[in-house]
C-alpha positions in Angstrom: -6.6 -43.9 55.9 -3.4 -41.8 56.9 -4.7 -42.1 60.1 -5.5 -46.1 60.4 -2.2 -46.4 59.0 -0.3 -44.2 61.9 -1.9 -46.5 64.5 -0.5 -49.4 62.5 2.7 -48.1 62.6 2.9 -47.1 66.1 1.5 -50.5 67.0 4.2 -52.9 65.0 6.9 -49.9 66.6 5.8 -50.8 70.3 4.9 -54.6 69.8 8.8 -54.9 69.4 9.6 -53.1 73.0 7.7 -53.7 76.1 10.4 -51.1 77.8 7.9 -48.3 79.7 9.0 -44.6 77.9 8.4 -41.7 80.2 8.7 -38.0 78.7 9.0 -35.2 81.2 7.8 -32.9 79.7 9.2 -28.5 81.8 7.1 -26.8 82.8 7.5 -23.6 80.3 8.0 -19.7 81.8 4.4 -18.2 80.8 4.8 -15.9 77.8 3.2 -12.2 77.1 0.9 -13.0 73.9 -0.1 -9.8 72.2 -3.0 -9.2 69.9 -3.4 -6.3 68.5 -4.9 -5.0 65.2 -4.7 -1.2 63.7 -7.2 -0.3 61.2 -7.8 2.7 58.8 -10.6 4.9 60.2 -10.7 3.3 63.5 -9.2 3.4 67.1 -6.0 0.9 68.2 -6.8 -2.5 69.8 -4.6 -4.3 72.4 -5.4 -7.7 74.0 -2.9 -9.0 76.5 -2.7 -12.1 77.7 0.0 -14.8 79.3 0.7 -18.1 77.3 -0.9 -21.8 78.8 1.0 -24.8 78.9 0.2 -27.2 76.0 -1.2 -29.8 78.4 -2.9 -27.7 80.8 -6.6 -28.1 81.6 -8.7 -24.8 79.9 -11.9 -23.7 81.5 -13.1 -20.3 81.4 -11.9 -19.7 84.8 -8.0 -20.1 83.8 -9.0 -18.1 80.5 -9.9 -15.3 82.6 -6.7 -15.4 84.5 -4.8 -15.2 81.7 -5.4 -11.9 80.8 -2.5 -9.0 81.5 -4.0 -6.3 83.7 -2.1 -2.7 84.6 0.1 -2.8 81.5 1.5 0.3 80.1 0.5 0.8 76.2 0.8 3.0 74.0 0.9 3.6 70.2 3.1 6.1 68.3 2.9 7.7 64.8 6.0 9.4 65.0 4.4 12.8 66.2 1.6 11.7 68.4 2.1 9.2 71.2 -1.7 8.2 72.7 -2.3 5.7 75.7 -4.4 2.8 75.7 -6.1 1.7 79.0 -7.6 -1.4 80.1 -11.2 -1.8 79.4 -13.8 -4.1 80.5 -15.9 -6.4 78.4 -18.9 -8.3 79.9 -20.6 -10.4 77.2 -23.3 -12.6 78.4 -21.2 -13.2 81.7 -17.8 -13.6 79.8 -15.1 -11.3 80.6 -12.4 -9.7 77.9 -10.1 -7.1 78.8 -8.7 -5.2 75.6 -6.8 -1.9 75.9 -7.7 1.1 73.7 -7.3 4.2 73.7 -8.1 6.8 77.0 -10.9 8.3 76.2 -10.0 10.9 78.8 -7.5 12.5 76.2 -8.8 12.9 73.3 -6.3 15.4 71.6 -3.5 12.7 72.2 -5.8 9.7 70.1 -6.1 9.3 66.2 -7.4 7.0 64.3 -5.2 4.9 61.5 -4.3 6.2 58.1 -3.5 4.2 54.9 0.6 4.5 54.3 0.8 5.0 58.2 3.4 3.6 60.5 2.9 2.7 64.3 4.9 1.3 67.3 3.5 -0.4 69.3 5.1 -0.2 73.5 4.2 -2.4 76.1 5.5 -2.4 79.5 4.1 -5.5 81.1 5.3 -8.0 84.0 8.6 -5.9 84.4 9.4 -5.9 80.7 9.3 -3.5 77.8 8.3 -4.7 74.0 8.2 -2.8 71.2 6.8 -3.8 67.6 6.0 -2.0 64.2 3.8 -2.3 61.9 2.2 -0.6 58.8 -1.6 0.4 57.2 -0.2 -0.5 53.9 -1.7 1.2 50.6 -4.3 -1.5 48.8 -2.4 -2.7 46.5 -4.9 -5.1 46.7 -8.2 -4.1 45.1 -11.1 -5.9 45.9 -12.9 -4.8 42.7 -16.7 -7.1 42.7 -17.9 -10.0 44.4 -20.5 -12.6 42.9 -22.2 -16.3 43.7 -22.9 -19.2 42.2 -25.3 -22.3 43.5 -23.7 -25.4 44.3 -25.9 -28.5 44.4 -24.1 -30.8 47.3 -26.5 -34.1 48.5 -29.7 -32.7 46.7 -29.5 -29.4 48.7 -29.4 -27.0 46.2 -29.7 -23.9 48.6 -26.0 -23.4 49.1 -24.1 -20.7 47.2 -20.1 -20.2 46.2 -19.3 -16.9 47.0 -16.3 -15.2 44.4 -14.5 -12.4 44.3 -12.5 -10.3 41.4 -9.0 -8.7 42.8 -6.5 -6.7 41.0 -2.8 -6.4 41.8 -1.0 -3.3 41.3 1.9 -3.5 39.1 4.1 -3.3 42.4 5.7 -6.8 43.7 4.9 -7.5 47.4 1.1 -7.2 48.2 -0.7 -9.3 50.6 -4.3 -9.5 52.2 -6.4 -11.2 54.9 -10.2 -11.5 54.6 -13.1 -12.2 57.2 -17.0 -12.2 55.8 -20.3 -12.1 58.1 -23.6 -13.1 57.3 -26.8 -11.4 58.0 -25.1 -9.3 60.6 -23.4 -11.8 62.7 -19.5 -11.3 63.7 -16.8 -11.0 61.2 -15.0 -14.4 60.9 -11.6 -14.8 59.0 -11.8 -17.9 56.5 -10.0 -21.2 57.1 -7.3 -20.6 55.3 -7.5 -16.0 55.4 -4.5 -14.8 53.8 -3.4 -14.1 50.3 -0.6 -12.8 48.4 0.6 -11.5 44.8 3.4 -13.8 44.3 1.5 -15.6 41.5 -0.8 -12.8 40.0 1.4 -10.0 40.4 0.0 -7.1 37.8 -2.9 -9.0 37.4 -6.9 -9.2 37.4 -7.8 -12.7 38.7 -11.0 -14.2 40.2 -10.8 -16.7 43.1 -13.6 -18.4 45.5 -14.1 -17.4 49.0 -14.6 -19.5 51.7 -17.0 -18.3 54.7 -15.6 -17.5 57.6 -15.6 -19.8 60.3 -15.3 -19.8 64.0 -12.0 -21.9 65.1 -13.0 -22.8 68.4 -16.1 -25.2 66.9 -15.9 -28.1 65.2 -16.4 -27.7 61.6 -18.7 -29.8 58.9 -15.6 -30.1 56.3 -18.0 -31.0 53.6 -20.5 -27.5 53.7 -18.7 -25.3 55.8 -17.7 -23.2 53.0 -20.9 -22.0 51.6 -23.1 -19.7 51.9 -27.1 -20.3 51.4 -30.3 -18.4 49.6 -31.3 -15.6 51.4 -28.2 -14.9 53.2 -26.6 -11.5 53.2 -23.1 -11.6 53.1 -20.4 -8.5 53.6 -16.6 -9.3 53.1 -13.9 -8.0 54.8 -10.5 -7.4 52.7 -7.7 -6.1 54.4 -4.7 -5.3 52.6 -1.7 -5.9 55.8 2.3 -5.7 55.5 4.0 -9.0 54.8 5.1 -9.4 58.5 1.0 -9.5 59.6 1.0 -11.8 56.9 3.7 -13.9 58.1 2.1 -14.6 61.5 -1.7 -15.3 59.9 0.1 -17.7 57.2 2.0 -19.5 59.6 -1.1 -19.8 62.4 -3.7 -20.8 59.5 -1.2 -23.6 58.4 -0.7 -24.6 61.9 -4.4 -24.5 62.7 -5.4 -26.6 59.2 -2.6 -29.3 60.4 -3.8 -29.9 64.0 -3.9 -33.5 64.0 -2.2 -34.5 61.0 0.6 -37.0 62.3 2.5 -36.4 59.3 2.8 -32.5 58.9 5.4 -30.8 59.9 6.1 -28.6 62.9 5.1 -24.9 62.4 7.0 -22.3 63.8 4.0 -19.5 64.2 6.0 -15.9 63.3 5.0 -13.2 65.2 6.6 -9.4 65.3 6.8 -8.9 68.6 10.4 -9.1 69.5 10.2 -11.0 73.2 6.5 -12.1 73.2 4.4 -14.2 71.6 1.6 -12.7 68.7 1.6 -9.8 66.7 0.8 -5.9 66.0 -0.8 -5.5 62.5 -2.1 -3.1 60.5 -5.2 -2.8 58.4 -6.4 -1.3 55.4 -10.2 -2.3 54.9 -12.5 -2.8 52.0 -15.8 -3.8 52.5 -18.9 -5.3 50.5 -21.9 -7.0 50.7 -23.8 -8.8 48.6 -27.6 -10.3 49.1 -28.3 -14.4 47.8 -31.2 -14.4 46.1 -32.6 -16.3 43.4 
């Protein structure tokens, strides 16, 4: 309906003026866009690429050249400073390039710690960024996870997956969640973040979406759900409000693609220069079977 009535809109607008409107639309600078993620217990992760014009035509041949090779990376705690190098990944004939750490020297790598604090230092393209971010504590505490059947169009072999969270007493928690089922990839959920400004202090019990893969087009009616016989692990992260700034703002960009009347998202990354973010991850997991 919102839609039909844009078109009419647009229609009665130009009926009125036959006059031809051309937008030139510069050609934008390409931008460094940083992803990388910091988890407790486990190794740094760095992907590098350079931003795409809106309009420009995406195959996996302009994907690949987007990637930022020979950059300089490294990762400081504030005693230990460890290099990450470019690595190769070939998956079923796709190519990814990520940077982690050289595995060549080991005494300079660690692994994150809860209550840590990293800086992150790229030199890339004749430019130096720097970002920080922190493994905050889990003020978050992902305490139990249940299911409940859901009955949609006679199928009554999809499941509601829930979860029970309590907030510490502290104001200023916030989390991000993926789930996988039966052993496929983690996938953050449609809309992944969450944060304490409502239940501060409190135990509270909420549903949980399944994650979903952003890059296919998604059934909005069942995509949610789980089914029988699935075994599902979630994901919770507790992250520092600035890794939850950037998720926020791209979900709500993401879930408004297409909506003529939303507003324009400014996407708020932490990495002063560049486009993306450095975050930091303190990780919860559990796994529950669907079965009647």
């Amino acid at each position: 309906m919102r839609h039909t009535l844009f078109l009419i809109l647009v229609t009665l607008i130009f009926s009125a003026c036959e006059k031809d409107i051309s937008v030139d639309l510069p050609a934008q600078e390409p931008q460094l866009v940083v992803e990388g993620r910091f988890e407790d217990g486990n190794y740094p992760v760095v992907i590098l690429t350079h931003s795409l014009n809106y309009f420009a035509a995406i195959d996996q041949t302009t994907l690949q050249n987007s990637f930022v090779h020979n950059a300089v990376v490294t990762v400081s705690d504030g005693t230990k400073t460890m290099k990450l190098i470019e690595n190769l990944i070939d998956t079923a004939g796709k190519k990814f390039y990520v940077y982690i750490p050289d595995g060549t020297q080991p005494a300079n790598n660690f692994t994150g710690k809860v209550s840590g604090t990293y800086t992150l230092h790229i030199n890339a393209d004749n430019k130096a960024y720097e970002s920080v971010t922190t493994i905050p504590t889990r003020g978050l505490k992902l305490d139990s996870l249940w299911w409940t059947l859901v009955k949609l169009d006679n199928d009554s072999s999809m499941a509601r997956l829930w979860v029970r969270v309590t907030d510490s007493p502290t104001f200023g928690n916030y989390g991000r969640y993926f789930t996988s089922r039966n052993d496929e990839p983690f996938l953050p959920g449609l809309t992944s973040v969450v944060d304490d400004q409502v239940v501060n202090g409190t135990t509270f019990e909420i549903p949980v979406d399944a994650g979903v893969n952003k890059n296919e087009r998604l059934d909005l009616t069942t995509y949610a759900f789980f089914h029988l016989g699935d075994t599902v692990t979630i994901k919770f992260c507790n992250i520092d409000k600035a890794t939850w700034d950037f998720w926020r703002t791209l979900d709500f960009a993401y879930n408004s693609n297409g909506n003529p009347f939303s507003s324009p998202t400014k996407i708020l990354g932490n990495v002063p220069g560049a486009l993306g973010y450095w975050g930091g991850y303190a990780v919860t997991y559990k796994t529950i079977i669907i079965s009647n």
